[in-house]
C-alpha positions in Angstrom: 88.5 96.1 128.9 88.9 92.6 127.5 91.0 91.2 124.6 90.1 92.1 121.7 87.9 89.7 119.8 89.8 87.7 116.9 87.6 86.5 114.4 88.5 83.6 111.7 88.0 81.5 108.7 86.1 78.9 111.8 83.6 81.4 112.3 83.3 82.3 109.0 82.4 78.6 108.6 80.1 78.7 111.8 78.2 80.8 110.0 77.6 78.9 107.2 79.6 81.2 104.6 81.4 79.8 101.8 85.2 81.2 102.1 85.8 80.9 98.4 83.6 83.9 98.2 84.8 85.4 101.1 88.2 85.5 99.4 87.6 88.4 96.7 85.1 89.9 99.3 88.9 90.7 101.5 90.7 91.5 98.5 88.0 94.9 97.5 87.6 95.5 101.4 91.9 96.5 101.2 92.1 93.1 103.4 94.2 90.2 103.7 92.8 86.8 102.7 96.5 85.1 103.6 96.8 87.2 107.0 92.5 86.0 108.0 93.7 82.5 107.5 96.8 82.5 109.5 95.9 84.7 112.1 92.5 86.1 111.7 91.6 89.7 111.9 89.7 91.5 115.6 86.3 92.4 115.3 86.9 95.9 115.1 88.7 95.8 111.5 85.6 94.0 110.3 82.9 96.1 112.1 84.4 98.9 110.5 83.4 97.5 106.5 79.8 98.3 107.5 79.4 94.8 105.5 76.3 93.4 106.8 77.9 89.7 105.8 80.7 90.8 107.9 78.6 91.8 110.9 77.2 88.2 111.1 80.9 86.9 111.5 81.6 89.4 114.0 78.4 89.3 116.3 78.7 85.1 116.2 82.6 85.5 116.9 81.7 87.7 120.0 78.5 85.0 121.4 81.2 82.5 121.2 84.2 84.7 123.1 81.1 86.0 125.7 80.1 82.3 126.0 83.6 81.5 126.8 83.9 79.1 123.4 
C-alpha cells in the first residue's frame, strides 16, 4: 500500500474553492485550519466528513498523486 495521500490548501485552490470559506468549514468539521495550512491533512480525514465539497479536494488530490503530480 502506498503513502497516504496528503491533501492541501493547493488543491483546495486547484479546485477552484475559495479558502476563506473553507476556513469556518474546518473549524465545525472539529478540524484544524492552522495544521491544513502547514501540513495539510490525508485524504482519509477528509473522506471521512462525508462533505461532498470535501470529496472534490480529495478525488482531485488523488488524480494528481496517481498522475505522479
Amino acid at each position: 500500500m502506498g503513502a497516504p495521500v496528503i491533501v492541501t490548501v493547493n488543491h483546495l485552490r486547484a479546485a477552484q474553492m475559495c479558502a476563506r470559506a473553507a476556513r469556518p468549514w474546518f473549524a465545525v468539521q472539529g478540524l484544524s485550519w492552522a495544521k491544513f495550512i502547514a501540513e495539510g491533512y490525508d485524504a482519509e480525514t477528509l473522506r471521512a466528513t462525508g462533505d461532498a465539497l470535501a470529496l472534490k479536494v480529495v478525488e482531485l488530490a488523488e488524480a494528481e498523486a496517481r498522475d505522479g503530480r
